[in-house]
ZAMARGU-4260 file (C-alpha; in steps of 0.2 Angstrom, whole numbers, plus 5000, padded with zeros to 4 digits):
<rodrens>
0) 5253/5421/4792 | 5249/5410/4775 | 5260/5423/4766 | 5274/5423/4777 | 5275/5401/4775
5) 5274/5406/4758 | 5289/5417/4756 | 5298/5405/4770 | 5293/5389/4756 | 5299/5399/4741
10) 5316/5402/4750 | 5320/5386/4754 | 5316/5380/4738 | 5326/5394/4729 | 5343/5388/4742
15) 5343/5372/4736 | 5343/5375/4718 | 5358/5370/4711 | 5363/5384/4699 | 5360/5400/4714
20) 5373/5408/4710 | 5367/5422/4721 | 5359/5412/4735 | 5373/5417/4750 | 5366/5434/4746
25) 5350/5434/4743 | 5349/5426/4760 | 5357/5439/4767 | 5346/5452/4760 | 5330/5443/4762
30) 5325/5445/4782 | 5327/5465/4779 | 5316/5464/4762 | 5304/5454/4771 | 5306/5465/4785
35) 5301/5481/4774 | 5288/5470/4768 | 5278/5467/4780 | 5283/5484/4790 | 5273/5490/4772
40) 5257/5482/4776 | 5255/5486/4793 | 5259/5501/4791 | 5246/5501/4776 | 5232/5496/4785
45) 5233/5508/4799 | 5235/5521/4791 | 5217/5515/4784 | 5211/5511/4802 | 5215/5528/4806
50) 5206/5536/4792 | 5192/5526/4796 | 5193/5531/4815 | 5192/5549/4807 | 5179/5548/4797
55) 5171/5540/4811 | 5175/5554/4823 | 5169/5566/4811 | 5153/5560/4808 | 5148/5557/4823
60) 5152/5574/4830 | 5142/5582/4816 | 5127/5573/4822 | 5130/5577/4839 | 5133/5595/4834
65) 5117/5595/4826 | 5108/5585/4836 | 5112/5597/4848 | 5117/5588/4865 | 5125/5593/4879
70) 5123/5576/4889 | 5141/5569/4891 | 5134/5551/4893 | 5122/5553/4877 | 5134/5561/4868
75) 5147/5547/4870 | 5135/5532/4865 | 5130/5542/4850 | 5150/5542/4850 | 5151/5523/4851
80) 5141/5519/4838 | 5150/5527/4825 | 5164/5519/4828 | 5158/5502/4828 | 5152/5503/4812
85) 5167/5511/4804 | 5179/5499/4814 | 5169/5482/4816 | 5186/5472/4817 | 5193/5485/4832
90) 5197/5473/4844 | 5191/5489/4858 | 5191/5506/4861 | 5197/5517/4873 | 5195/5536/4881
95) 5180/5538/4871 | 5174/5557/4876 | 5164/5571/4869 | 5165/5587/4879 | 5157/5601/4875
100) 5159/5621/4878 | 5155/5639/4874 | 5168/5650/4866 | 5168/5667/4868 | 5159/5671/4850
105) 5145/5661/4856 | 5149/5643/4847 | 5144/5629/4855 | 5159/5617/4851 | 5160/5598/4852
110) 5175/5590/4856 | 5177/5570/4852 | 5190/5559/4852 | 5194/5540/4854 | 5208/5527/4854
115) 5203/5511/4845 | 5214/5495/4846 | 5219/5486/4831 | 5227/5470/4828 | 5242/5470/4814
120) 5245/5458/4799 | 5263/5451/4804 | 5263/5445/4821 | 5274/5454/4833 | 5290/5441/4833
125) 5290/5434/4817 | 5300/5447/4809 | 5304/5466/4816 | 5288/5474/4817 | 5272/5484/4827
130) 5265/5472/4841 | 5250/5460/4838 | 5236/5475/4842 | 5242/5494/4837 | 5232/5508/4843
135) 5227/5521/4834 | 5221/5540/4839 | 5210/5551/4833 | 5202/5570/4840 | 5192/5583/4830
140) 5180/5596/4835 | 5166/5604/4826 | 5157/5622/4832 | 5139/5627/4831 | 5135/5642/4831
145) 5116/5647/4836 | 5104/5655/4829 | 5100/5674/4837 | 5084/5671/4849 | 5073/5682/4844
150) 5068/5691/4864 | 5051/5690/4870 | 5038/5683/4880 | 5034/5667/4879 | 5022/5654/4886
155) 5022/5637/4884 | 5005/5628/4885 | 5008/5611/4889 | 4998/5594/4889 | 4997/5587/4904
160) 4986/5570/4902 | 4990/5554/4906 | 4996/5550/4889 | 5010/5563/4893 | 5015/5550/4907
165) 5034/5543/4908 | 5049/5547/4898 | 5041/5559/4886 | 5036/5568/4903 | 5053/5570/4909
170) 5060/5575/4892 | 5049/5588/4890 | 5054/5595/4906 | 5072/5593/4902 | 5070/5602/4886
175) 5058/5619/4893 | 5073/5620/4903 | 5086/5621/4892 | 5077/5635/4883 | 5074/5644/4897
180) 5092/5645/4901 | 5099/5647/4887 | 5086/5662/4884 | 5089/5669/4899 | 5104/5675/4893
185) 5093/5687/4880 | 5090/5702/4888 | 5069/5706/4889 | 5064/5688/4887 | 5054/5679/4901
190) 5046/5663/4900 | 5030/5655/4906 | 5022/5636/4909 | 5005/5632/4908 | 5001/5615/4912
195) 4984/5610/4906 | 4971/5595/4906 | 4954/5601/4911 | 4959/5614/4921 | 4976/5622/4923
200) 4983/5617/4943 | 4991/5631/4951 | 5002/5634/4968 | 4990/5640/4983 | 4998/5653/4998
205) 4999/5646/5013 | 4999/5627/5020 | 4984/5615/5021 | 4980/5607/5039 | 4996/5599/5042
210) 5009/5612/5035 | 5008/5603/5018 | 5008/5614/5001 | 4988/5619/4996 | 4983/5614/4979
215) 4972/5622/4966 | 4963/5622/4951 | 4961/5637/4939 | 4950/5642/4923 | 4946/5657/4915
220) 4928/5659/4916 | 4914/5671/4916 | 4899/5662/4921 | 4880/5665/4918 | 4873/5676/4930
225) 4863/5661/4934 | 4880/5652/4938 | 4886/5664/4948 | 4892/5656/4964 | 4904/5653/4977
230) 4915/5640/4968 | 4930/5643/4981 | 4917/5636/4993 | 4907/5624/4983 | 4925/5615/4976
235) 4927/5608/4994 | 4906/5608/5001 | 4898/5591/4989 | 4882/5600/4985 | 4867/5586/4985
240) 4849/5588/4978 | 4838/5582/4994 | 4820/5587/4997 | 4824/5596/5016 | 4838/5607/5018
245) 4844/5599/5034 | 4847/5581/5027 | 4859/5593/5014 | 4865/5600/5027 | 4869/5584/5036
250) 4879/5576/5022 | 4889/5592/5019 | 4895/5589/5037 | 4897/5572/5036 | 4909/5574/5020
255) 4921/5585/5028 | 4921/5574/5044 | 4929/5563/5030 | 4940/5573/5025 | 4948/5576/5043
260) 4946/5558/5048 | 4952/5548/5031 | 4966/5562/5026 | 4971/5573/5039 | 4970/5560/5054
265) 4982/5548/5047 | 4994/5564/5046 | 4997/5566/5064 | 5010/5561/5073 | 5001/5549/5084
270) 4989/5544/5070 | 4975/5546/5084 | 4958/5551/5076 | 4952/5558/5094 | 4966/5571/5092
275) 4959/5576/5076 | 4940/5577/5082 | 4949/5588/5097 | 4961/5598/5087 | 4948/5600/5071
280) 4930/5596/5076 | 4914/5598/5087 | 4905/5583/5093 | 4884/5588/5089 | 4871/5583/5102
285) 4859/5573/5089 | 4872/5561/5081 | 4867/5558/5063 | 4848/5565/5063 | 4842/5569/5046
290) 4828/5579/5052 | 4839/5591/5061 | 4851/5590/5050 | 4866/5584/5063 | 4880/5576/5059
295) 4891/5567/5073 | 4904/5580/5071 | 4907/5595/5063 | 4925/5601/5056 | 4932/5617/5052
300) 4952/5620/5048 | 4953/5632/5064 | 4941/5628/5075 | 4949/5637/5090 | 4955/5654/5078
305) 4971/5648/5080 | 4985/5644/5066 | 4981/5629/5061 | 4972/5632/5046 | 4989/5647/5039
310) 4981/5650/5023 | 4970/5666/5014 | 4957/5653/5011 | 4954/5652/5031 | 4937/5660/5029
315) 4930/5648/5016 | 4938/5632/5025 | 4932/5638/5041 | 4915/5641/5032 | 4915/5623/5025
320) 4903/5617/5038 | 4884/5621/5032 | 4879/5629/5046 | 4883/5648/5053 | 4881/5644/5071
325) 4888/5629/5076 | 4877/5631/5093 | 4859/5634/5088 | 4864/5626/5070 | 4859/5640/5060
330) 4861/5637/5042 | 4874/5645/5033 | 4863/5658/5019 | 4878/5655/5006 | 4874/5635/5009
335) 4857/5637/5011 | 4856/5651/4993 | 4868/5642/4982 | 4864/5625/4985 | 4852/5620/4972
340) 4865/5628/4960 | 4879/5622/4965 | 4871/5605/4963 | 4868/5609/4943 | 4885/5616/4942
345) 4894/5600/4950 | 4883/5587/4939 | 4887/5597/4923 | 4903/5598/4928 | 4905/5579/4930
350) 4898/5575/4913 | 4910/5568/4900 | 4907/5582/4887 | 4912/5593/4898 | 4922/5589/4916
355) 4923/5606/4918 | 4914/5619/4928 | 4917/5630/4911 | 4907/5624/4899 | 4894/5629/4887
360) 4879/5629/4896 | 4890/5639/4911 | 4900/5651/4901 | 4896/5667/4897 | 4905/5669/4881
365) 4905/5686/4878 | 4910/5693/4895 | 4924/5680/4896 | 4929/5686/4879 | 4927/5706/4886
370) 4939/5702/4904 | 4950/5688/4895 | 4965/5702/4894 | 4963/5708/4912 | 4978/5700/4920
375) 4974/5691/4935 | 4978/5701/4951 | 4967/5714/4941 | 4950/5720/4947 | 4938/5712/4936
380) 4947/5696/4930 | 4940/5681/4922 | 4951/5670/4933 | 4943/5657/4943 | 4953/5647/4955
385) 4949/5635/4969 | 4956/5625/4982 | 4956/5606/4979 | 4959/5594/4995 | 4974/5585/4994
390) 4963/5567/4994 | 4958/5555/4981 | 4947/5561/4966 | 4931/5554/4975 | 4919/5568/4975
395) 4915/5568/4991 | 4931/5577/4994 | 4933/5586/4979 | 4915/5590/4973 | 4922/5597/4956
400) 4933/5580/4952 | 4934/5579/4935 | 4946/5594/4935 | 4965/5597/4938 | 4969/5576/4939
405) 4987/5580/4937 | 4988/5578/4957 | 4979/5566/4968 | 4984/5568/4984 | 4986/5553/4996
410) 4985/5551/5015 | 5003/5546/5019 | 5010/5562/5008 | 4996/5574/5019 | 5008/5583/5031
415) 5020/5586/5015 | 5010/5584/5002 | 5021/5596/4988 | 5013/5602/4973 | 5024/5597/4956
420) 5014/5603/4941 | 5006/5619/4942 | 5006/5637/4930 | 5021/5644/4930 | 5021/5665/4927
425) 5031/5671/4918 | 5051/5674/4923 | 5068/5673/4916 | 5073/5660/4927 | 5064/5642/4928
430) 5068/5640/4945 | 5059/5652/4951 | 5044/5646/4942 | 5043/5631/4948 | 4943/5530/4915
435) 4928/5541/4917 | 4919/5532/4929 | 4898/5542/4934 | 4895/5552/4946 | 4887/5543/4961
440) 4873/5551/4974 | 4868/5537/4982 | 4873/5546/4998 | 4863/5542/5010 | 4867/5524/5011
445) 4886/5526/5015 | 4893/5525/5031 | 4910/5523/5037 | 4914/5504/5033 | 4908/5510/5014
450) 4919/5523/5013 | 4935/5516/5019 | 4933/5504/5007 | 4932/5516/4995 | 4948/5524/5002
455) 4958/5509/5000 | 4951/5507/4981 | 4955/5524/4977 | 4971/5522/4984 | 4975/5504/4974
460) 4971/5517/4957 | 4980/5530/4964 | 4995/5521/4964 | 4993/5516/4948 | 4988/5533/4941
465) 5004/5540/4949 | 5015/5526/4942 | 5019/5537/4928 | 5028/5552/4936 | 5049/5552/4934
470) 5058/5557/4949 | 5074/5566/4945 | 5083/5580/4950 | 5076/5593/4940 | 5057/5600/4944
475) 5046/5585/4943 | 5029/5587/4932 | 5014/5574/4934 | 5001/5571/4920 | 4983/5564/4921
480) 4967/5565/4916 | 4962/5570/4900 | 4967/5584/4885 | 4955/5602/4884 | 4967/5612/4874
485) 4956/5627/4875 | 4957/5629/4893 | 4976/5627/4892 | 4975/5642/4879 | 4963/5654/4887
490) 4974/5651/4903 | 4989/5658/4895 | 4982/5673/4891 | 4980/5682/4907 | 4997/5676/4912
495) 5006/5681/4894 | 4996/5698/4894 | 5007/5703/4911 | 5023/5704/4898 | 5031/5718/4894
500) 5039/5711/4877 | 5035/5718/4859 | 5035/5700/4854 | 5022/5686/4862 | 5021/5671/4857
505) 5008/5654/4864 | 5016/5638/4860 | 5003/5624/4862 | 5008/5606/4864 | 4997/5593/4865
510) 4999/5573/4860 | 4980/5572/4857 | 4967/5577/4851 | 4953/5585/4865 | 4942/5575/4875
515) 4929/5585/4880 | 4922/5604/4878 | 4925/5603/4859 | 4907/5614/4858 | 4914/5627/4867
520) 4933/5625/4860 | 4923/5629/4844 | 4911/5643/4848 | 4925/5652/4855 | 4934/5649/4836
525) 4920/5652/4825 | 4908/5665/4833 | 4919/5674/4845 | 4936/5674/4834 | 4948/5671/4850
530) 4963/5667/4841 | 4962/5684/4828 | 4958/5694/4847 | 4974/5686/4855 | 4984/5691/4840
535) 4980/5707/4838 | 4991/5718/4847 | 4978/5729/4851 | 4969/5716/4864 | 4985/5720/4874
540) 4985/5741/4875 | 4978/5742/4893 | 4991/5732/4900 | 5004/5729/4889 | 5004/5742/4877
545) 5022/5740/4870 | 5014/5723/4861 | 5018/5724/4844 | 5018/5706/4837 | 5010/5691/4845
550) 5009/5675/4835 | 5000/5658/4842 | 5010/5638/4838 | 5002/5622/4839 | 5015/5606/4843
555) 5006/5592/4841 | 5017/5578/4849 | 5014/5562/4835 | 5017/5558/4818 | 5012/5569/4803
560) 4992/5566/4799 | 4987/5559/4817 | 4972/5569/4826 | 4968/5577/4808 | 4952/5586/4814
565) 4961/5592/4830 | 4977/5600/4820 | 4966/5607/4807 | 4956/5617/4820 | 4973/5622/4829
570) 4977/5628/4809 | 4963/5638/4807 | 4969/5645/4826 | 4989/5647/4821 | 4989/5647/4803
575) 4996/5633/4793 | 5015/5641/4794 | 5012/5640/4814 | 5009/5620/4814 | 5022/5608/4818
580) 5023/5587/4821 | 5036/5582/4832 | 5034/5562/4831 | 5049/5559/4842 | 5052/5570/4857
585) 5069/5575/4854 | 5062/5583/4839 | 5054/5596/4850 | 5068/5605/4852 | 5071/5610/4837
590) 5055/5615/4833 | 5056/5626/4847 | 5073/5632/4845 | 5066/5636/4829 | 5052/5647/4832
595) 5060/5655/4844 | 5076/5663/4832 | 5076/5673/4819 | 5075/5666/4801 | 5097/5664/4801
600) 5102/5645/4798 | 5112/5637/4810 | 5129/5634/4806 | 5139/5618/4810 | 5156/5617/4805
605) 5174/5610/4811 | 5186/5622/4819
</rodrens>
């Protein structure tokens, strides 16, 4: 505008000189010379808007490229904020979009494009020229092609303690599955998930007493002979320590009445805890006599050899009561021979160096070490697994609490309690995968009033324990508890041994370092040489003998040099070459993309 007075200053000045002998023609000529000019400029400057809009466009789809997105939303912020630092002065833009598809040579190409708004340098009016705000277009594309994945079986070992909690949670899950399907489409290549804390959850058969899904917990594990119990039975029975049998007896009754009356009463329909004691429980004769060893009631999951239990397990859970004969109140011999032991076992487990019922005053090493490669399903496993109530961790329902905390169940989610993280076996497809507070055995003060206070406490931390879980529409995972890498690892053997592959591979990934079992974590490494056993091929000839390669990764989930001691174990494990840091989550996939192509670079470039 200053330019245009300017020139309009200059012209009047120029008119009224006296000795113009050219003035009536230079007047004439001077609104198309001014025209030119200023059709010049604009024209000028978007021609450098535009090649700013392109160099814009470009960029940012090479980063998307790159990065390796497929979300349309993401992509298109990342979008966004290329262009509003190559066009600050855009006064908007418009039909921003990145799509993104798969030609038929196997390129994944991204296709951007955007309108940006600009405004001109002569206002529209003032002479013959653009409007006030030109816009200007721009669309490029760029292709990358991927990296051959290398086929295989693969088995990712994942943290699953409460640090993993929240966004980080979800994006891992979004990321395993966009491996898995974009592996799928390489033929021989199946996929596992081992989700681990201190223990690894799995998927029970059949339905608890409601019709909701059953929960477990599974380690592998060759115990002492000294150690060698019932766990399916003692993992839902609280073992005590009294002096008489009967009073032992009457609080192992008096738990699983509990159970029925704080879990699966509030399930039924009319939310009537007579119907339970009817559908689930017999009413005892002596009420509460510790000298007997009665309890008020006692409570099987098929009291009446009906359906109500529809599980495998129905012979444990309709063991659970201590006694064999409910009418002359014989004692159960496994209750009455297993007690004392089952005691130990439940207050090492509970211990904070251990929280496991593996650990190295239970574990057998060497014999774990001689069955770890027997796929479970396989006479002579090292598989242990046991059901976990779907309740609070209070030990009176879950005697082994200090393992699988991924899951707490709760009263109101009984009837449809649905189990979210547990090991995955191995498949091509995804989908069909699917504070440390002490012990307390002050027992024989509690009574009901006690209890239900502790119900309502547990429940207050179970909500916020369970705070951290993303619901979306993929398969949802939960995390809690606390990190024991080893018991991840030594899970995913069994499960990786049942592949056919010639190529294996265990990909740990943690975002910690372990809180408990260290001892055994490091007997297994130093005397018993896991990690060279589970690479050798060899290991693998009884049950997967076309094994020719198997190689063992360590993710750790955090900046490079945090949890030193942790990583340099995992080192010795994997070899240096095998450790990665993935400080930010995206990074993962990469990383994993990376390990699981052959040595090729990827190639980005414009079509």
């Amino acid at each position: 505008m200053r330019l245009f007075n300017s020139i309009k200053y200059l012209l009047i000045r120029f008119t009224l000189a006296r000795g113009g002998s050219v003035v009536i023609i230079f007047a004439l000529l001077l609104p198309f010379m001014l025209a030119i000019l200023a059709l010049y400029f604009d024209s000028m400057q978007l021609i450098g808007r535009k090649a700013r809009l392109a160099d814009a466009i470009n960029e940012g789809i090479i980063t998307i490229a790159n990065r390796g997105e497929t979300n349309e939303d993401k992509n298109k912020a990342l979008l966004t904020i290329y262009l509003e630092g190559y066009l600050p002065q855009a006064k908007e833009f418009k039909n921003v979009s990145v799509k993104t598809y798969t030609s038929s040579n196997g390129c994944m190409t991204y296709d951007g494009q955007a309108t940006a708004s600009v405004a001109t340098i002569v206002p529209s009016g003032a002479l013959a020229s653009f409007d006030d705000v030109e816009d200007v277009s721009y669309k490029s594309d760029a292709c990358r092609k991927k990296a051959k994945l290398i086929n295989g079986d693969y088995v990712f070992v994942t943290d699953m303690s409460a640090s993993m909690r929240g966004k980080k949670l979800k994006r891992l899950k979004e990321i395993l599955k966009e491996l898995v399907n974009e592996g799928s489409k390489t033929p021989n290549t199946r996929f596992a998930i081992v989700p681990y804390g201190n223990g690894v959850p799995t998927k029970l058969a059949g339905k608890n007493e409601r019709g909701g899904e059953l929960y477990g917990c599974s380690v592998v594990f060759v115990p002492k002979s000294k150690y060698q119990i019932n766990y399916q039975y003692w993992s839902l029975v609280k073992a005590n320590n009294y002096s008489k049998l009967e009073k032992n007896a009457h609080f192992a009754d008096r738990y699983r009445y509990y159970y029925y009356k704080h879990y699966v009463s509030p399930s039924l329909n009319k939310n009537d805890l007579e119907d339970t004691r009817e559908s689930y429980c017999y009413t005892n004769k002596n009420k509460a006599n510790y000298a007997s060893g009665n309890y008020e009631y006692s409570c099987l999951s098929d009291k009446y050899g009906n359906d109500n239990a529809q599980t495998p397990l129905a012979m444990i859970f309709d063991g659970i009561t201590a006694y064999q004969n409910l009418t002359n109140k014989t004692i159960n011999p496994l209750f009455k021979n297993e007690l004392k032991t089952a005691y130990e076992v439940r207050r090492l487990a509970a211990k904070g160096r251990y929280r496991n019922i593996a650990n190295d005053s239970t574990i057998d090493y060497q014999a774990t070490i001689n069955r770890l490669f027997i796929p479970e399903g396989e006479s002579n496993h090292a598989v242990v697994t046991f059901p976990m109530a779907w309740t609070s961790t209070a030990s009176y329902y879950r005697p082994f609490r200090k393992m699988c905390r991924m899951i707490k169940g709760k009263r109101k989610t009984f009837a449809n309690a649905k189990i979210h993280t547990h090991l995955i076996e191995l498949s091509s497809n995804l989908n069909a995968m699917e504070p440390d507070d002490p012990i307390d055995d002050d027992d024989e003060d509690i009574d009901d009033e006690e209890i239900d206070q502790d119900e309502k406490d547990e429940d207050k931390q179970d909500d916020e324990d369970m705070g951290g879980i993303e619901d979306s529409d993929i398969d949802d995972l939960s995390a809690g508890g606390l990190t024991e890498s080893m018991s991840g690892f030594m899970r995913a053997v069994p499960v990786i041994t049942k592949g056919k592959s010639e190529n294996k591979a265990i990909i740990l990934i943690s975002d910690g370092g372990d809180n408990s079992n260290i001892k055994m974590r490091d007997v297994f490494m130093d005397k018993y040489q896991i990690c060279d056993k589970v690479k050798d091929p060899n290991s693998y000839k009884l049950y997967s003998p076309n094994t020719k390669k198997v190689n063992i990764y360590f993710i750790m989930l955090a900046s490079k040099g945090a949890h030193k001691k942790h990583v340099k174990r995992w080192a010795e494990c994997t070899g240096q070459n095998n450790i990665f840091y993935s400080p930010n989550i995206e990074d993962l996939k990469d990383i994993l993309f990376n390990i699981m192509t052959d040595n090729e670079q990827e190639v980005i470039e414009f079509n």
